[in-house]
N, C-alpha and C positions, 0 to 999 in steps of 0.2 A: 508308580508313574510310568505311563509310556514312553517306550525309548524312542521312535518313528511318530511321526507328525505328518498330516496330507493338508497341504494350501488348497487355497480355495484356486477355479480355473482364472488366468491373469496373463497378460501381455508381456511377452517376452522383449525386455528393453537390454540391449548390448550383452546376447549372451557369446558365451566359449565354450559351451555342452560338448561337442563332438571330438573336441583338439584342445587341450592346456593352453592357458593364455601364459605366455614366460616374457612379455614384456617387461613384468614390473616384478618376478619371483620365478629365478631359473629353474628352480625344481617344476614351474608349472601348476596352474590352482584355473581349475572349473570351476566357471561362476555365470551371475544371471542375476538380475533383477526382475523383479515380478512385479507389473502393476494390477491390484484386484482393486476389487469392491470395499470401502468400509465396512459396511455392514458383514461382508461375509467374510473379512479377514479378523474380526472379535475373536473366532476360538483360538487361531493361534497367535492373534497378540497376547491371548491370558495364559497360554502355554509357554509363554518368551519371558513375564511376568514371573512366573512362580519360577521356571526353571533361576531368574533371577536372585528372586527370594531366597530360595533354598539356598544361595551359594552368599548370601548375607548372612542367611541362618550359621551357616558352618564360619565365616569367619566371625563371629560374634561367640560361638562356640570357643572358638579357639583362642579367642582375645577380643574381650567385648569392653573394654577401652578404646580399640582401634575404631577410628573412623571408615565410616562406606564411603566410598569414592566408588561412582558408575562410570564406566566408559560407554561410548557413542552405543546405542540401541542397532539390533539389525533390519529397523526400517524407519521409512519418513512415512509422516502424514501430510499428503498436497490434497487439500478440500475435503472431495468425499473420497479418495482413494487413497491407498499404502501402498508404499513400494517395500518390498521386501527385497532384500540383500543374500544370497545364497552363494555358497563358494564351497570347495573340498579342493584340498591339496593334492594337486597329481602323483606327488612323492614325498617321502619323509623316511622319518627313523623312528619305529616305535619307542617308546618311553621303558616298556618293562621288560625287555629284552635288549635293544638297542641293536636290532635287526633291522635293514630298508623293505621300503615296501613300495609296491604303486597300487592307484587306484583310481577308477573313474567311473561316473554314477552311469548306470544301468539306464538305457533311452527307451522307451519303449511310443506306439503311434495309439491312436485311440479305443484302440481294443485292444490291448493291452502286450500285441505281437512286437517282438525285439527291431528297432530298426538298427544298423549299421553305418557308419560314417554317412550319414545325413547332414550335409550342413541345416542348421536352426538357425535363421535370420530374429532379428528385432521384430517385433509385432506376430509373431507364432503365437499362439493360445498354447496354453500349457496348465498342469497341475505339476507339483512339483512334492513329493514324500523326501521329508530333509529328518535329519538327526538331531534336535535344540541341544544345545552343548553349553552350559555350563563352564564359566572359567573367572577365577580370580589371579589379576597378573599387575604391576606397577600401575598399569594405565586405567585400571580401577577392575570393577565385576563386572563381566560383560553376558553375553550368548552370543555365539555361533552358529547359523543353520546351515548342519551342513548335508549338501547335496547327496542323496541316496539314489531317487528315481525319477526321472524329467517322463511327464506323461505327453505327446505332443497332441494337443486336440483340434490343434488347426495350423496346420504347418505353412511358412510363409520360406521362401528359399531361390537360390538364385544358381549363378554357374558360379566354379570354385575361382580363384580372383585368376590362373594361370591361364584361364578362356578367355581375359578381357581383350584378346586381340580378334576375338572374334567376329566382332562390331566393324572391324576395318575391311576394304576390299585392295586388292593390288591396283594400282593406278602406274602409270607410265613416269617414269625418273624426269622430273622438268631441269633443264640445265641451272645451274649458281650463275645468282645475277652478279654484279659488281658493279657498284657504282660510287664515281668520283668521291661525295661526300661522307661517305661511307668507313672509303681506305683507311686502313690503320697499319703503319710502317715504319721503319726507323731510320732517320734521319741521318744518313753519313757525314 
Protein backbone atom coordinates (compact mmCIF):
# COMPACT_ATOMS: atom_id res chain seq x y z
CA UNK A 1 0.00 0.00 0.00
CA UNK A 2 1.06 3.45 -0.64
CA UNK A 3 2.27 5.69 2.17
CA UNK A 4 1.74 9.43 0.11
CA UNK A 5 -1.54 10.08 -1.67
CA UNK A 6 -2.00 13.30 -4.37
CA UNK A 7 -5.91 15.09 -4.28
CA UNK A 8 -7.30 15.94 -7.00
CA UNK A 9 -6.66 20.18 -7.95
CA UNK A 10 -9.66 21.83 -5.27
CA UNK A 11 -10.37 25.09 -3.61
CA UNK A 12 -8.71 26.25 -0.87
CA UNK A 13 -11.57 26.81 1.89
CA UNK A 14 -9.99 28.49 5.41
CA UNK A 15 -6.41 27.39 5.12
CA UNK A 16 -3.31 27.86 7.75
CA UNK A 17 -0.52 26.44 5.26
CA UNK A 18 2.09 28.96 5.82
CA UNK A 19 1.73 29.63 9.93
CA UNK A 20 0.08 26.90 12.57
CA UNK A 21 -3.19 27.82 13.44
CA UNK A 22 -2.82 27.71 17.70
CA UNK A 23 -6.30 28.93 18.25
CA UNK A 24 -7.85 25.83 19.12
CA UNK A 25 -4.27 23.60 19.90
CA UNK A 26 -1.02 25.47 21.33
CA UNK A 27 1.32 23.17 19.87
CA UNK A 28 -0.22 24.58 16.40
CA UNK A 29 -1.68 22.16 13.57
CA UNK A 30 -1.63 23.14 9.64
CA UNK A 31 -4.68 22.57 8.01
CA UNK A 32 -6.96 23.24 4.83
CA UNK A 33 -10.03 21.99 3.38
CA UNK A 34 -10.16 21.10 -0.17
CA UNK A 35 -13.15 21.44 -2.12
CA UNK A 36 -12.84 19.19 -5.66
CA UNK A 37 -14.76 17.42 -7.99
CA UNK A 38 -16.85 14.23 -7.07
CA UNK A 39 -16.05 12.44 -9.76
CA UNK A 40 -12.19 13.05 -9.31
CA UNK A 41 -12.09 12.84 -5.64
CA UNK A 42 -13.33 8.51 -6.00
CA UNK A 43 -9.45 7.52 -5.93
CA UNK A 44 -8.80 8.84 -2.81
CA UNK A 45 -12.06 8.49 -1.16
CA UNK A 46 -11.36 4.55 -1.82
CA UNK A 47 -7.84 5.12 -0.46
CA UNK A 48 -9.55 6.57 2.93
CA UNK A 49 -11.79 3.32 2.75
CA UNK A 50 -9.32 0.59 2.79
CA UNK A 51 -6.84 2.62 4.91
CA UNK A 52 -10.20 2.24 7.14
CA UNK A 53 -10.65 -1.24 6.57
CA UNK A 54 -7.40 -2.30 7.31
CA UNK A 55 -7.56 -0.70 10.82
CA UNK A 56 -11.04 -2.93 11.38
CA UNK A 57 -9.13 -5.77 9.95
CA UNK A 58 -6.56 -5.46 12.87
CA UNK A 59 -9.07 -4.82 15.52
CA UNK A 60 -11.07 -7.85 14.66
CA UNK A 61 -7.59 -9.56 14.58
CA UNK A 62 -7.09 -8.66 17.94
CA UNK A 63 -10.68 -9.07 19.36
CA UNK A 64 -13.21 -9.95 17.05
CA UNK A 65 -16.11 -9.73 19.74
CA UNK A 66 -15.29 -6.07 19.92
CA UNK A 67 -17.71 -3.94 18.04
CA UNK A 68 -16.61 -1.28 15.03
CA UNK A 69 -17.48 2.00 16.09
CA UNK A 70 -16.21 4.68 13.16
CA UNK A 71 -15.47 8.19 14.07
CA UNK A 72 -16.40 11.19 11.78
CA UNK A 73 -14.82 10.52 7.97
CA UNK A 74 -12.01 13.17 6.79
CA UNK A 75 -14.58 14.60 4.30
CA UNK A 76 -18.30 15.68 3.51
CA UNK A 77 -20.29 15.08 0.47
CA UNK A 78 -22.32 18.73 -0.53
CA UNK A 79 -23.94 17.50 -4.17
CA UNK A 80 -21.42 16.94 -6.55
CA UNK A 81 -18.31 17.99 -4.61
CA UNK A 82 -16.19 16.73 -1.25
CA UNK A 83 -14.60 18.61 0.97
CA UNK A 84 -11.61 17.02 2.25
CA UNK A 85 -10.34 17.96 5.78
CA UNK A 86 -6.36 18.10 5.93
CA UNK A 87 -4.24 19.09 9.07
CA UNK A 88 -0.47 18.03 10.34
CA UNK A 89 0.44 18.91 13.87
CA UNK A 90 3.05 21.80 13.87
CA UNK A 91 4.59 20.02 17.06
CA UNK A 92 4.40 16.93 19.12
CA UNK A 93 6.33 14.14 20.80
CA UNK A 94 7.10 11.14 18.87
CA UNK A 95 5.60 7.87 20.38
CA UNK A 96 8.83 5.51 20.09
CA UNK A 97 11.30 7.68 21.36
CA UNK A 98 9.45 10.32 23.10
CA UNK A 99 11.74 13.04 21.60
CA UNK A 100 9.83 16.67 20.36
CA UNK A 101 9.77 17.41 17.12
CA UNK A 102 8.22 20.24 14.60
CA UNK A 103 6.93 20.01 11.36
CA UNK A 104 5.27 21.83 8.48
CA UNK A 105 4.25 20.57 4.94
CA UNK A 106 6.63 21.62 2.29
CA UNK A 107 4.52 24.52 -0.10
CA UNK A 108 5.73 24.42 -3.31
CA UNK A 109 3.79 26.94 -6.71
CA UNK A 110 2.81 25.20 -9.95
CA UNK A 111 6.00 23.86 -11.21
CA UNK A 112 6.93 22.62 -8.55
CA UNK A 113 9.68 25.48 -7.32
CA UNK A 114 9.56 26.03 -3.24
CA UNK A 115 7.67 29.07 -2.38
CA UNK A 116 8.32 30.81 1.25
CA UNK A 117 6.04 32.31 3.71
CA UNK A 118 3.44 33.10 1.00
CA UNK A 119 0.31 33.82 2.67
CA UNK A 120 -2.55 31.08 0.87
CA UNK A 121 -5.90 32.75 1.02
CA UNK A 122 -9.41 30.77 0.64
CA UNK A 123 -10.23 30.11 -2.97
CA UNK A 124 -6.19 29.38 -4.10
CA UNK A 125 -6.37 26.14 -6.47
CA UNK A 126 -4.19 23.73 -4.93
CA UNK A 127 -3.22 19.93 -5.05
CA UNK A 128 -2.42 18.79 -1.88
CA UNK A 129 -0.03 15.03 -1.45
CA UNK A 130 -1.22 14.06 2.43
CA UNK A 131 -0.15 10.86 4.38
CA UNK A 132 -4.01 8.65 5.06
CA UNK A 133 -3.23 7.67 8.52
CA UNK A 134 -4.91 5.14 10.00
CA UNK A 135 -5.89 5.08 13.74
CA UNK A 136 -8.14 3.37 16.12
CA UNK A 137 -8.74 5.56 19.39
CA UNK A 138 -12.17 5.73 21.99
CA UNK A 139 -13.87 7.84 19.45
CA UNK A 140 -14.11 4.95 17.13
CA UNK A 141 -11.59 4.05 13.77
CA UNK A 142 -10.86 6.96 12.03
CA UNK A 143 -8.13 8.33 9.15
CA UNK A 144 -6.24 11.30 9.21
CA UNK A 145 -4.92 13.06 6.02
CA UNK A 146 -2.17 14.34 6.83
CA UNK A 147 -0.65 17.21 5.11
CA UNK A 148 2.88 16.49 3.40
CA UNK A 149 2.91 18.92 0.07
CA UNK A 150 0.32 21.95 -0.73
CA UNK A 151 0.93 22.34 -4.54
CA UNK A 152 -0.34 26.09 -5.28
CA UNK A 153 -1.84 26.09 -8.81
CA UNK A 154 -3.52 29.25 -8.64
CA UNK A 155 -2.67 31.33 -5.76
CA UNK A 156 -5.42 33.75 -4.45
CA UNK A 157 -3.60 36.33 -1.58
CA UNK A 158 -3.68 39.51 0.05
CA UNK A 159 -1.45 41.99 2.41
CA UNK A 160 -0.54 40.29 5.78
CA UNK A 161 -3.57 41.59 8.24
CA UNK A 162 -0.41 44.27 10.13
CA UNK A 163 -0.96 46.42 6.46
CA UNK A 164 -4.73 46.87 7.23
CA UNK A 165 -3.96 50.53 7.92
CA UNK A 166 -2.90 50.99 4.80
CA UNK A 167 -6.39 51.72 3.43
CA UNK A 168 -6.40 54.91 5.67
CA UNK A 169 -4.98 58.25 4.69
CA UNK A 170 -4.04 61.12 7.62
CA UNK A 171 -6.83 63.56 7.76
CA UNK A 172 -6.69 66.68 10.00
CA UNK A 173 -7.69 66.02 14.04
CA UNK A 174 -11.54 67.58 14.12
CA UNK A 175 -12.25 68.95 17.81
CA UNK A 176 -14.69 66.71 20.59
CA UNK A 177 -18.13 67.76 20.21
CA UNK A 178 -20.04 67.86 23.59
CA UNK A 179 -23.38 68.24 23.77
CA UNK A 180 -26.04 68.88 26.47
CA UNK A 181 -27.95 65.61 26.17
CA UNK A 182 -25.17 63.69 25.85
CA UNK A 183 -23.39 64.71 29.33
CA UNK A 184 -22.72 62.00 31.68
CA UNK A 185 -21.53 63.18 35.29
CA UNK A 186 -21.95 62.84 38.87
CA UNK A 187 -24.23 64.34 40.70
CA UNK A 188 -22.90 66.10 44.00
Amino acid sequence: MDKYFTSPEGKAIYPYLTHPDTEFKTDGEYHTKLECNLEDSKPLIHKIKSVIAEQIKLQHNDNPNKAVKKAPLPYKEVGDKIIFNFKLSAKGTRKDDGKPFTQKPQIVDAKKRPMEDQQIWGDSILKIICEPYGWNMPIGIGCTLRLKVVQVVKLVTGKPQNDILSGLTEVEQQPTEVREDQQQGVNL
